[in-house]
C-alpha positions in Angstrom: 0.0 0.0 0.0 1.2 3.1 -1.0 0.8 6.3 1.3 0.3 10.0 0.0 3.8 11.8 0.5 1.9 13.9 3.0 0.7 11.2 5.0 3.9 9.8 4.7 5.9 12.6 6.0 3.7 12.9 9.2 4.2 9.3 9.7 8.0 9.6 9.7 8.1 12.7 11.8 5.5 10.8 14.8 8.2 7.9 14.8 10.9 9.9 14.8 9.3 11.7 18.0 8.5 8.7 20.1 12.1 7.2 19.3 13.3 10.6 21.5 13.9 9.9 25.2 11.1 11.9 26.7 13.7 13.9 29.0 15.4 15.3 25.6 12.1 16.2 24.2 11.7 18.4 27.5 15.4 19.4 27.4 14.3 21.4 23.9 12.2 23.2 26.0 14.7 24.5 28.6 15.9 27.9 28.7 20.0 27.6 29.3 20.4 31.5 29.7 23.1 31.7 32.5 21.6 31.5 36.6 22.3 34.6 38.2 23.8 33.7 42.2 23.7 37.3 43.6 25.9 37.1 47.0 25.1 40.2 49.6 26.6 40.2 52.8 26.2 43.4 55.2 29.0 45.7 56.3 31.9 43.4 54.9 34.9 44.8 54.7 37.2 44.1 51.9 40.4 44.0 54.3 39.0 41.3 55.7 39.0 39.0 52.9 41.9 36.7 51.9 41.6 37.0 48.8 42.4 40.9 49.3 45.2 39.8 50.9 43.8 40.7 54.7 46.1 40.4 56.8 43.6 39.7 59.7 42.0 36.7 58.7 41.1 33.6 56.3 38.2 33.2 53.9 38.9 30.0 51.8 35.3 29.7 50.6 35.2 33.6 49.2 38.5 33.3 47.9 36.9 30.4 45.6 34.6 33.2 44.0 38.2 35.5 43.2 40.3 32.3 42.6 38.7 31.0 40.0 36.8 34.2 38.7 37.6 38.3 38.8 38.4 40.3 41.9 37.4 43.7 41.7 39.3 46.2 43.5 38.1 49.7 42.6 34.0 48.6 43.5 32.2 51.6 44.9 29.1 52.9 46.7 26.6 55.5 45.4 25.4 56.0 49.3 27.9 54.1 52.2 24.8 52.8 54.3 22.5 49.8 54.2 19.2 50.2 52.7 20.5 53.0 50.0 22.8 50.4 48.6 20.0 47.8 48.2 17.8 50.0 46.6 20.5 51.2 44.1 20.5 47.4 43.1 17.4 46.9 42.9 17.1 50.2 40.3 19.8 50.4 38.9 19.5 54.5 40.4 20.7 56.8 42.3 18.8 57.0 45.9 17.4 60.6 45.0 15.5 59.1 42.0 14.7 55.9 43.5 13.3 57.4 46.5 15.6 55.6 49.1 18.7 57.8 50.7 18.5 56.8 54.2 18.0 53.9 56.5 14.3 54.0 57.5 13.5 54.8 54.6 10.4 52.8 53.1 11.2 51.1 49.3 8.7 51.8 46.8 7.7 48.5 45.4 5.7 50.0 42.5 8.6 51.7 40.4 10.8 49.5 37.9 13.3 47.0 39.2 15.6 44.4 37.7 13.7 41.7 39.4 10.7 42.7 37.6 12.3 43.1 34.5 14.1 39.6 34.8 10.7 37.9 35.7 9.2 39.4 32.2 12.4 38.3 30.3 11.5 34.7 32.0 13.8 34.3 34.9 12.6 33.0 38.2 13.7 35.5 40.8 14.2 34.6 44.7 15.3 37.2 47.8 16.7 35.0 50.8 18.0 36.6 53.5 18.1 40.2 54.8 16.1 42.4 52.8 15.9 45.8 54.7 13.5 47.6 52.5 10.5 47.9 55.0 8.2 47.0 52.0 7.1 43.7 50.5 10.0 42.0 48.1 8.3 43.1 44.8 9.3 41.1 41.5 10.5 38.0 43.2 8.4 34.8 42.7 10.1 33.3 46.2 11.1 35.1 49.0 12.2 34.4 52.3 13.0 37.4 54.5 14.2 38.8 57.6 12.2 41.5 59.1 14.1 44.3 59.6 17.5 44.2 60.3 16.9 40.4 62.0 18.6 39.2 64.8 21.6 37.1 65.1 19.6 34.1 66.5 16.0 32.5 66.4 14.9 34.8 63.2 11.2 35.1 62.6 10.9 35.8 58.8 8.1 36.8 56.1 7.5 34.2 53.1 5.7 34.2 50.4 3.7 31.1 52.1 3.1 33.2 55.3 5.5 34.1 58.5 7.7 31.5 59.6 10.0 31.9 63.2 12.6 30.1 62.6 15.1 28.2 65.8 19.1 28.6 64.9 21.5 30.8 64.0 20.4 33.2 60.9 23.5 32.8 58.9 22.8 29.1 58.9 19.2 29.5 58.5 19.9 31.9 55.5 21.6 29.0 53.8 19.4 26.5 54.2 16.8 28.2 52.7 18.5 28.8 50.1 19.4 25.2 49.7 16.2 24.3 50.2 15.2 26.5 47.2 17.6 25.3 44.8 17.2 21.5 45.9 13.1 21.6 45.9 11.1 25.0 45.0 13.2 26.5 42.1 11.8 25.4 38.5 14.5 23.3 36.7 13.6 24.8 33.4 14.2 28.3 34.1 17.0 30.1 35.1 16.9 31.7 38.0 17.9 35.0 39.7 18.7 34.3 43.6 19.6 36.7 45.8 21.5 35.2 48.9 21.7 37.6 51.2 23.6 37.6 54.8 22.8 40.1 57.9 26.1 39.2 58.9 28.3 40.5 59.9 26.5 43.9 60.6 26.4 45.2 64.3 26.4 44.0 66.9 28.5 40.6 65.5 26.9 38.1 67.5 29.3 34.8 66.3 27.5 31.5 65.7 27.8 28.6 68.3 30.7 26.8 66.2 32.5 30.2 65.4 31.9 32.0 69.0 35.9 30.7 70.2 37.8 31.6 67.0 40.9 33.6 67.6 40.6 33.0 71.5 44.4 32.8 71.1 45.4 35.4 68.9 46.1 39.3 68.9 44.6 40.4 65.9 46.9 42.9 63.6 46.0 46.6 64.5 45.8 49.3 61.6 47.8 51.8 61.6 45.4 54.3 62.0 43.6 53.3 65.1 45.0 56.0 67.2 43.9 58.8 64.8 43.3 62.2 65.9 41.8 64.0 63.0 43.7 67.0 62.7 44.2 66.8 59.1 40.6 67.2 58.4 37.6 69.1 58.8 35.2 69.0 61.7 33.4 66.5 60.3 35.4 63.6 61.3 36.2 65.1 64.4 32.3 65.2 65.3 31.0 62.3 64.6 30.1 59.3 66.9 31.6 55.8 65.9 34.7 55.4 67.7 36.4 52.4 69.1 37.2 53.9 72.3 34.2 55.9 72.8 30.4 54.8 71.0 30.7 50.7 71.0 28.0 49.0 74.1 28.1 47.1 76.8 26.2 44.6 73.9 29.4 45.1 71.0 31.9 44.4 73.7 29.7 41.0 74.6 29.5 42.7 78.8 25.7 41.6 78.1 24.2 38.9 76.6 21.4 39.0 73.5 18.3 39.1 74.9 16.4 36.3 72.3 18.2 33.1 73.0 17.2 29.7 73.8 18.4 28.5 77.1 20.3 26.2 75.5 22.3 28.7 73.3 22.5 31.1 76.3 24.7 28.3 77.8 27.3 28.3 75.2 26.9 32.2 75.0 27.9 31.8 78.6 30.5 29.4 78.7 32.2 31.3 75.8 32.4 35.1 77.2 31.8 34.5 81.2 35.3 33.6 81.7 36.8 36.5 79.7 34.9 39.1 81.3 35.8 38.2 84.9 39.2 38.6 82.8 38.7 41.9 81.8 38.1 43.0 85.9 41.4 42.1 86.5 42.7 44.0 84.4 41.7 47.3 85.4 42.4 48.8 81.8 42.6 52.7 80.7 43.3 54.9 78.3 44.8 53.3 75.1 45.1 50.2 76.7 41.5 50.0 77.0 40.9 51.2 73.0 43.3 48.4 72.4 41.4 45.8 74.7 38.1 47.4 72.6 39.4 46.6 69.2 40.3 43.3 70.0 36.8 42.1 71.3 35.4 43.8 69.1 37.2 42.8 65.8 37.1 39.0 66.8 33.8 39.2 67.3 33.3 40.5 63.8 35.7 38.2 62.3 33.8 35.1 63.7 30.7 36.7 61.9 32.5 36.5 58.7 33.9 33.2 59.3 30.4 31.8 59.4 29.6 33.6 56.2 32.6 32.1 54.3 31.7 28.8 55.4 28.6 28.8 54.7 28.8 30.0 51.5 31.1 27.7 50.8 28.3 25.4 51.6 26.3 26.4 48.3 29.5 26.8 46.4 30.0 22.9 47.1 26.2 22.2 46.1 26.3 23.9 42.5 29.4 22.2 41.8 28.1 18.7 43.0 24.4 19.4 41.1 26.1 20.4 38.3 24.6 24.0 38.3 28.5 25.6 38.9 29.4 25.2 35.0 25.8 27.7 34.1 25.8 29.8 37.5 27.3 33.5 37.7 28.1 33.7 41.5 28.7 37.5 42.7 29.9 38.2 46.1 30.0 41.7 47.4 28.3 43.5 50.2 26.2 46.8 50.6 29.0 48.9 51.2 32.3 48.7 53.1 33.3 49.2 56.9 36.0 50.3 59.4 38.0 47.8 60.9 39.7 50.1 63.5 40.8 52.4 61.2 41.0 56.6 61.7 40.2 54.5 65.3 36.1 53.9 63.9 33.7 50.7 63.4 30.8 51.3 61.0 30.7 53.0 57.8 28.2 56.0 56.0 32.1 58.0 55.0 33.7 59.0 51.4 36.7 57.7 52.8 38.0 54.6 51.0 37.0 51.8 53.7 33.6 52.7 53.2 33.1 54.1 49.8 34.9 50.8 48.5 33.2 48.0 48.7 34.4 43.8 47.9 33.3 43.0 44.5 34.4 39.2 43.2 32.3 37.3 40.1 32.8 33.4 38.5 31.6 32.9 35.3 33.2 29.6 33.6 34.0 30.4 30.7 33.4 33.6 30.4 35.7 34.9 33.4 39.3 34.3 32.9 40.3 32.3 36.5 42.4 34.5 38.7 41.8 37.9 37.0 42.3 41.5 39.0 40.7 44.4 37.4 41.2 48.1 38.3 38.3 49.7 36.3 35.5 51.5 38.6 32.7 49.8 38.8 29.7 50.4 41.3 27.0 48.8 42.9 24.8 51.3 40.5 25.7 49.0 38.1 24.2 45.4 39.1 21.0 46.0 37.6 21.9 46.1 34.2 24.7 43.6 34.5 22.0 41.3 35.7 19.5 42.4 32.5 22.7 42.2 30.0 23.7 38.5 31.6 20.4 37.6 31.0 19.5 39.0 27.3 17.4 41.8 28.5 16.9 45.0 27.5 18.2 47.7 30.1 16.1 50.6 30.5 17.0 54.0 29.2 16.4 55.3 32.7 18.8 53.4 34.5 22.1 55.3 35.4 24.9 52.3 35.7 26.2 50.7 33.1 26.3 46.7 32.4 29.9 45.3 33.8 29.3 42.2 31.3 31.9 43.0 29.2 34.2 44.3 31.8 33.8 40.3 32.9 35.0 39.4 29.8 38.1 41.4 29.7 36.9 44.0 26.9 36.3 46.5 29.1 34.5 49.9 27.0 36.6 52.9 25.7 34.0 55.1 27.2 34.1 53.2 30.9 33.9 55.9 33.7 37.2 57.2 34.6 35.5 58.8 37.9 32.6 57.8 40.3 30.1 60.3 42.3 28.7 59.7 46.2 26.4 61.4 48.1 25.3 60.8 51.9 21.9 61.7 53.5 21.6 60.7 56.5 22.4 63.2 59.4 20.9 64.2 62.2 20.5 60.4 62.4 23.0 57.2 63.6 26.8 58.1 64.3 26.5 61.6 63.5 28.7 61.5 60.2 27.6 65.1 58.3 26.2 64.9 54.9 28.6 65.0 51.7 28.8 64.2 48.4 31.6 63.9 46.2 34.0 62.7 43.2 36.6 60.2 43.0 39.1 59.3 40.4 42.0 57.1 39.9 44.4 59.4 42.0 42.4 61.9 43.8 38.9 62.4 45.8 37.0 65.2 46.7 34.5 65.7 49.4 32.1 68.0 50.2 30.7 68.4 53.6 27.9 71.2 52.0 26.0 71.4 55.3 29.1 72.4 56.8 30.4 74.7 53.9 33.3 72.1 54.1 35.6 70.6 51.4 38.5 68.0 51.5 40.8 66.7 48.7 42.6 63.4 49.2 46.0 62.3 47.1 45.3 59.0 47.3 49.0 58.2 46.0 50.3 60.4 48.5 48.2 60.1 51.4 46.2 56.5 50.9 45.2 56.5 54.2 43.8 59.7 54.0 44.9 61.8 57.2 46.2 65.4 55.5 43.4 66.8 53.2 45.4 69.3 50.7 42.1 71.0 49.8 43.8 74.3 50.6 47.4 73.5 49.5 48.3 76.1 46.5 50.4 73.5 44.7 46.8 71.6 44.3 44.7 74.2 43.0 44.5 73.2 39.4 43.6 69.8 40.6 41.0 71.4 43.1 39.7 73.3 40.5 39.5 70.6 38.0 37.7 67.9 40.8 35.0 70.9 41.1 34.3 70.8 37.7 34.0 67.3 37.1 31.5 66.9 40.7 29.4 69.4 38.9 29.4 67.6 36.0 28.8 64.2 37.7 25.6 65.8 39.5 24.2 66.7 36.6 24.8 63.4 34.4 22.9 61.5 37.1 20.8 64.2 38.0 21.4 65.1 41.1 19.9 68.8 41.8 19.8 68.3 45.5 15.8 67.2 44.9 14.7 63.4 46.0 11.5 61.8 44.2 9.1 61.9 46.5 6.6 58.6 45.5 4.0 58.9 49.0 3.3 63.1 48.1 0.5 61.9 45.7 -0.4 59.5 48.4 -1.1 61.6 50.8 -2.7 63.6 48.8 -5.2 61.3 47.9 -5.2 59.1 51.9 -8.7 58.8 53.3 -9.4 60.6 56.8 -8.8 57.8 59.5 -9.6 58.4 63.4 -6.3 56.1 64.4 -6.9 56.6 68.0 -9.4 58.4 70.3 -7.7 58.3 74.3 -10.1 57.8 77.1 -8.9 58.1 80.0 -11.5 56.7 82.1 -9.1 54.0 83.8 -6.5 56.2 85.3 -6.3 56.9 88.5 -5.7 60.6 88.5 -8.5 61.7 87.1 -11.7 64.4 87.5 -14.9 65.4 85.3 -15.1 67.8 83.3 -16.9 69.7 80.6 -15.4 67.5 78.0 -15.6 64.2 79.4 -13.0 62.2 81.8 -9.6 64.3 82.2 -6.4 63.3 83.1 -4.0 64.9 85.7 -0.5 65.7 84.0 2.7 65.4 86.2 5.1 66.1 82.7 6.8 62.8 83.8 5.5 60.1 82.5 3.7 58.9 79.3 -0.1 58.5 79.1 0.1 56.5 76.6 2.7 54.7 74.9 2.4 53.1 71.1 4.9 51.0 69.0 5.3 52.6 65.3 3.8 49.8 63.4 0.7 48.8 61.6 -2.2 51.6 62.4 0.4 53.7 64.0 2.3 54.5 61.1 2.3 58.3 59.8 4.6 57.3 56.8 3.3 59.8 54.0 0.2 60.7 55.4 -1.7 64.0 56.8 -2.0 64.1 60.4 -4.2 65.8 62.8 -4.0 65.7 66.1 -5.3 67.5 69.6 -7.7 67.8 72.2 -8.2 69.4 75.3 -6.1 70.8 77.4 -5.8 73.0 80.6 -2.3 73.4 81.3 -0.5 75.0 84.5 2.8 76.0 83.2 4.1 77.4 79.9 6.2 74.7 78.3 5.4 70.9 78.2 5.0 67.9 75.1 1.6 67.6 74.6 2.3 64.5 72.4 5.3 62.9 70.0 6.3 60.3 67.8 9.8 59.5 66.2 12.9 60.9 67.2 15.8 63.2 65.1 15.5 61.2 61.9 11.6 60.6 61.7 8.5 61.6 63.9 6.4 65.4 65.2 5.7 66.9 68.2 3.0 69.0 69.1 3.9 71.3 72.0 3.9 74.5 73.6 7.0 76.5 74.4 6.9 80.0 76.5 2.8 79.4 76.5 2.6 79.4 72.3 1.3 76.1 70.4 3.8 74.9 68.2 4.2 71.7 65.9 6.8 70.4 64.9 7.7 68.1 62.0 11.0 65.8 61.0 11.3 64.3 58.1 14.9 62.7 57.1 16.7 64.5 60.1 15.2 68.7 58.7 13.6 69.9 61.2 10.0 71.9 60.3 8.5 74.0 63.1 5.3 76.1 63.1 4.2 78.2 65.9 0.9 79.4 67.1 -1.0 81.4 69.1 -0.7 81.7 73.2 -2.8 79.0 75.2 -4.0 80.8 78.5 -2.8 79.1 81.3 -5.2 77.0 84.0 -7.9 77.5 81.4 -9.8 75.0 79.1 -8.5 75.3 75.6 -9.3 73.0 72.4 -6.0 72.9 70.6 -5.3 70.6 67.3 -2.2 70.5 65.0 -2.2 69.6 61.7 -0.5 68.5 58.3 -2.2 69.1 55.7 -2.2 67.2 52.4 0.0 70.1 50.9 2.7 69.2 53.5 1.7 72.6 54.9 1.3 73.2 59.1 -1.5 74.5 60.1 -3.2 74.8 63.6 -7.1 75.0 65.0 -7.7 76.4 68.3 -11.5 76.6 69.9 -12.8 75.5 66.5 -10.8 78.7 64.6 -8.7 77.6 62.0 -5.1 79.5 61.6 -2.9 79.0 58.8 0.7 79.1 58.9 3.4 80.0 56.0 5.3 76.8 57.0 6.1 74.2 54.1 7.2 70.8 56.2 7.5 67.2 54.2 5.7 64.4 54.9 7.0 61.8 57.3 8.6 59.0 54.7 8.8 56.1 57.2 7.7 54.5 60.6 9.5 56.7 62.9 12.0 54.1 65.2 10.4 55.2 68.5 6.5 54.8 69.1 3.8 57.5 69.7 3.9 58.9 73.4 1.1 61.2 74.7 1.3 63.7 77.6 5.0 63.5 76.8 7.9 63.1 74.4 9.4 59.3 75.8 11.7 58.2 73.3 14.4 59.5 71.5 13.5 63.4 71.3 12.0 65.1 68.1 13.6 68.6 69.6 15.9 69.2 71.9 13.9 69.7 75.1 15.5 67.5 77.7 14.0 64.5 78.7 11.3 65.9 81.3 9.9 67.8 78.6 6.0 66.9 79.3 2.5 68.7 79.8 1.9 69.3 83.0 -1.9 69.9 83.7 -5.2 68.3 82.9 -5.6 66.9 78.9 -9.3 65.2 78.0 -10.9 63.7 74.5 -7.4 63.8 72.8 -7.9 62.4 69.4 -5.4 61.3 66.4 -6.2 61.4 62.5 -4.2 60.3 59.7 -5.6 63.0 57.8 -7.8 66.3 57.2 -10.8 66.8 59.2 -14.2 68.2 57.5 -16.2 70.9 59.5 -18.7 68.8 60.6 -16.4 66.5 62.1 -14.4 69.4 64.2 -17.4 71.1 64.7 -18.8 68.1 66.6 -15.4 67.7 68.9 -14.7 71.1 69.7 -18.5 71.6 70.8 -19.4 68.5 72.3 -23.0 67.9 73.5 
C-alpha cells in the first residue's frame, strides 16, 4: 500500500518523536540563559578577605569566588549605608531618583526594578535573607525574608507562604533556605535569579555557636590608623560618633548577653564570654590600653561573623558544583557597602573615605571569566542592575544610570568606561552623627564635600592612601581642586542630582482617606476628675499617658496628620504628644505658653508656631499637616494658617507614639522631662484632614 507523500511525512516525523527519550524532548524546552547567584553580605569589609590579601583573617570559601573568577578592586558605593545600597541594586538608580537615601526609609515597590524586569524576560527571581526595605520584596516569585534588620539568633521571617520563626542561627538558617530552594522549590527549566543575602556580619556581630571561640588565642593585627586624631581634616570627622574607644555597648563588647536566646544557646553564650569578662576586671584597663582591649573584642567578634559567612557559602558553592549547576551559575559576592575595621580608630561605615566608599566586589563565570583575574576599572553597585538584565538577554532601560559590567567580565572592558565615580550621603541628624557629603573620585584623587558644613577636602590618594592630610587648601593643588570641582558638577548633573529626591508617598497623601487612628479615654486612670469635656487626666510632665509601637495603624509614613484635644495646662512649656525621634517623627507642643508643631522628616527639622494658650484654662487645641505638607493649627474651632512648608513623614518613625510626653528619643531638643503638666481630656489622632462637621462636633461637644 502506497501512502500519499503527506501522509507519509507525518508518519515519519511521529516515529521519529517517540524514538526521542522523553527527557530530551523536554530538554528542547529548557531555557539555558546563564543563573544569576547574587551574593550580599552586610558591612563586609574588603580588608577582611583573603583573597584581598587581609592580613587579619582567612576566607577560603570567598577566595573560591576570586580564585577561580575576577576580583574587583576599585568597587564603589553611590550611598555608604545599608538600605540605600539595596535599593541602588534593585534600580539600577541613584537613591534621590529611587526614593531611598536613608536607613528607615520605606522602598517603593511600584517603580521599575531588575527583578521585575528579569521575571518578564523569563527568569525566576528569589530574595533570601536580609532584605531591609521595610516594603514587601516586589518582583520575586520566592522570597524568604528577615524583618528588619533580624537578629543574630532564632529569626522570625516573612515568606511568600506566610511568617515563619525560625530556631538557629540566621546565617545558617539563610543557607538552608536557600538550599532548600535550589534543591526543591526552584523550576529546573528556568534560570533563575537568587539573591543570597547575609545580615552578617552587621552590628552588633553576635558569632554563631561553632565560630563564637575563633581567635581565643590570637592578637589580631592593629591598623595603623587606630589611634587617629583627625587634625588633618575638617570638623566632620572630628564630630561624629563611631569610635572604638568611645560609642561601641556594653552589647558590641559581649559585657551583656542577647536578649532572644534559647536556654540552650544562652549556655554556650555563657560558657564562651563569662570567663573573659571576669578577665577583663582584672585587668583594670585605661586609656589606650583599653581602646586596644576594645578593638580586639570587638574585631574578633566581627571576624567570627564572617567566618560563618565564608563557610557557609562555601556550603552552596559545594552544592552547585556537586548538582552540576556551577558550569551555568554566575556567583557574585560583594556586600552593601564597606566598613572600618579600627581604622582613623572607627567601626561602621556611612564615609567618602575609601574603607567605606569601597566595597568587595568578586564574580565566577566559567567560561566567560578568565580564572584569577584582578581588574582596576571602577565599577559600582549602580551597576548590578543592568549587568543582571545584559547576563540575562534583557533590555536595560533608558532610565537606568549604571552601566552593564558584562563585558568588563570578559576582559573587553569599554573605551567610554567611567574614569571617575560620584557619592552622596543623607543621612544626618541620624545614627553616628557623620555630616552629609557628596563627592567625586578618580584614579588618584577624591574630593569631598561636607555642603551642610560649607566644608571641602581633597585626598592624594597616592600620596596620602590613608587619607589623614586633606590638601584642599594646598596652593600646589589648585589646578587639581579646580578641575575635581568641575567634574563633581558635572557628575551631579549626568545623574541628576539637583539636591531634589523623588518623593513617591506626596501623591499619596494627597489622595489618603481621613482615619480616626486613635481616640484616648482616659477613664481608667487613677488621676482623674470630670469635666466639661468628658473624663480628664492629671498631668505630672513625667510620664507617658500612653505609649504606642510605630507599626501597623500607628504609622504616619506619607500621610496627613491631625492631632489634639483638650487641654488646661499649669505652666508654659510641656510635650503635649510625639512620635519618632531626630531622623523621623512630630511633636505638638507649647514652648513660653505658644502652640507649636513640629515636624521631622529625614533629620530637617519643620516648626510652626501658634497662638498663646492661656494658662489653667480649658482650651481646644489641634495640630495639623495638611495634604500640601503645609502646618497648620485650629484652636476653639478657629482655623489659623501658617506660611510653614514641612515634608511628609517618609517612614515609621523608630520610637512609638507617646502622649502627655515626648518618651523616646527626642524630636527637639527639650531635655528628657519635657511633658505637659496639667489636665488633657478627649485627645484624638487622625491620619488626615478633618471636614467641618467633624471638628465642629469635637470642639463643641453635647
Amino acid at each position: 500500500m502506497r501512502f500519499p507523500n503527506r501522509i507519509l511525512a507525518f508518519v515519519l516525523l511521529v516515529t521519529f518523536i517517540a524514538s526521542v527519550p522523553f527527557s530530551s524532548a523536554i530538554a528542547q524546552d529548557k531555557d539555558t540563559r546563564p543563573n544569576i547567584l547574587f551574593i550580599f553580605s552586610d558591612d563586609h569589609a574588603y580588608q577582611s578577605i583573603s583573597a584581598y590579601d587581609s592580613i587579619v583573617n582567612k576566607t577560603p570559601n570567598l577566595d573560591r569566588i576570586a580564585n577561580e573568577g575576577m576580583r574587583f578592586d576599585r568597587a564603589f558605593v553611590t550611598n555608604s549605608i545599608c538600605g540605600p545600597s539595596r535599593a541602588v541594586v534593585l534600580t539600577g538608580k541613584y537613591g534621590h531618583l529611587n526614593g531611598f537615601v536613608r536607613n528607615g526609609n520605606t522602598f517603593n515597590g511600584h517603580q521599575q526594578t531588575v527583578s521585575k524586569l528579569l521575571q518578564k524576560s523569563g527568569y525566576e527571581t528569589a530574595v533570601i535573607g536580609k532584605w531591609h526595605l521595610k516594603s514587601t520584596p516586589v518582583g520575586f516569585d520566592y522570597y524568604h525574608v528577615l524583618i528588619g534588620q533580624g537578629p543574630y539568633y532564632n529569626p522570625p521571617m516573612k515568606t511568600t507562604d506566610g511568617p515563619v520563626n525560625h530556631v538557629g542561627y540566621t546565617t545558617e538558617i539563610i543557607t538552608d533556605q536557600t538550599l532548600k530552594y535550589l534543591k526543591q522549590r526552584r523550576d529546573p527549566d528556568k534560570p533563575f535569579f537568587l539573591m543570597y543575602q547575609h545580615k552578617a556580619p552587621h552590628r552588633n556581630w553576635q558569632p554563631g555557636p561553632n565560630e563564637i571561640n575563633n581567635y581565643n588565642n590570637e592578637t589580631i593585627p592593629e591598623p595603623i590608623t587606630l589611634f587617629d586624631d583627625y587634625k588633618g581634616r575638617t570638623s566632620a570627622a572630628r564630630n561624629q560618633e563611631m569610635t572604638v574607644k568611645e560609642h561601641l555597648t556594653r552589647f558590641d563588647l559581649k559585657l551583656d548577653p542577647p536578649r532572644n536566646l534559647t536556654p540552650e544557646q544562652l549556655k554556650v553564650w555563657n560558657d564562651a564570654y563569662d570567663e573573659k569578662n571576669a578577665e577583663l576586671e582584672k585587668l583594670n584597663l585605661e586609656g589606650d590600653d583599653l581602646i586596644r582591649w576594645k578593638y580586639q573584642r570587638y574585631v574578633k567578634d566581627y571576624l567570627r561573623c564572617i567566618d560563618s559567612v565564608d563557610k557557609n557559602v562555601g556550603r552552596v558553592l559545594d552544592y552547585l558544583e556537586e548538582s552540576g549547576l556551577a558550569e551555568n551559575t554566575i556567583v557574585i559576592y560583594t556586600s552593601d557597602q564597606g566598613w572600618y575595621l579600627g581604622e582613623h580608630g572607627w567601626y561602621d561605615k556611612r564615609w567618602m573615605y575609601e574603607e567605606s566608599f569601597r566595597t568587595p566586589l568578586m564574580v565566577r563565570w566559567p567560561g566567560k571569566i578568565k580564572p584569577g583575574t584582578v581588574n582596576t576599572d571602577m565599577v559600582m553597585n549602580l551597576d548590578f542592575a543592568q549587568t543582571f538584565l545584559d547576563i540575562a538577554g534583557a533590555d536595560q532601560p533608558d532610565d537606568m544610570q549604571g552601566a552593564s559590567m558584562k563585558p568588563v567580565f570578559e576582559g573587553n572592558t569599554p573605551d567610554d568606561w567611567r574614569k571617575s565615580v560620584y557619592y552622596h550621603y543623607y543621612e544626618f541628624p541620624g545614627a553616628h552623627s557623620v555630616a552629609k557629603h557628596n563627592g567625586v573620585r578618580t584614579e588618584r584623587y577624591k574630593l569631598i564635600n561636607f555642603y551642610e558644613n560649607k566644608e571641602w577636602e581633597l585626598f592624594d590618594l597616592k600620596e596620602d592612601p590613608n587619607e589623614l592630610n586633606s590638601v584642599y587648601d594646598d596652593p600646589d593643588y589648585a589646578d587639581i581642586k579646580k578641575d575635581l570641582e568641575v567634574e563633581l558638577q558635572r557628575l551631579q548633573e549626568f545623574y541628576k542630582d539637583d539636591g531634589t529626591i523623588v518623593n513617591f508617598g506626596a501623591d499619596r497623601a494627597k489622595l489618603h482617606p481621613t482615619e480616626l487612628v486613635r481616640r484616648f479615654r482616659f477613664g481608667e486612670f487613677d488621676n482623674i476628675e470630670r469635666s466639661p469635656y468628658g473624663t480628664a487626666v492629671l498631668c505630672d510632665g513625667k510620664k507617658p499617658l500612653f505609649q504606642i509601637p510605630s507599626t501597623g495603624k500607628f504609622s504616619p509614613d506619607f500621610k496627613p496628620i491631625t492631632l489634639g484635644g483638650f487641654i488646661n495646662p499649669t505652666a508654659a512649656d510641656g510635650v503635649i504628644a510625639a512620635q519618632g525621634g531626630q531622623a523621623m517623627g512630630y511633636t505638638m507642643r507649647l514652648k513660653d505658653g505658644n502652640l507649636l508643631f513640629s515636624v521631622r522628616s529625614e533629620g530637617q527639622l519643620f516648626t510652626a508656631v501658634g497662638p498663646a494658650i492661656e494658662l489653667n484654662e480649658w482650651t481646644h487645641v489641634i495640630a495639623v499637616l495638611d495634604r500640601n505638607a503645609k502646618l497648620a493649627f485650629i484652636v476653639n474651632g478657629k482655623k489659623i494658617k501658617t506660611d510653614v512648608k514641612a515634608a511628609f513623614i517618609s517612614s515609621a518613625p523608630a520610637d512609638g507614639f507617646t502622649l502627655g510626653i515626648d518618651g523616646g528619643s527626642l524630636v527637639e531638643d527639650y531635655g528628657a522631662t519635657n511633658g505637659l503638666q496639667g489636665k488633657m481630656a478627649d485627645f484624638r489622632l487622625f491620619w488626615g484632614t478633618l471636614d467641618n462637621e467633624t471638628l465642629q462636633s469635637w470642639v463643641n461637644p453635647k
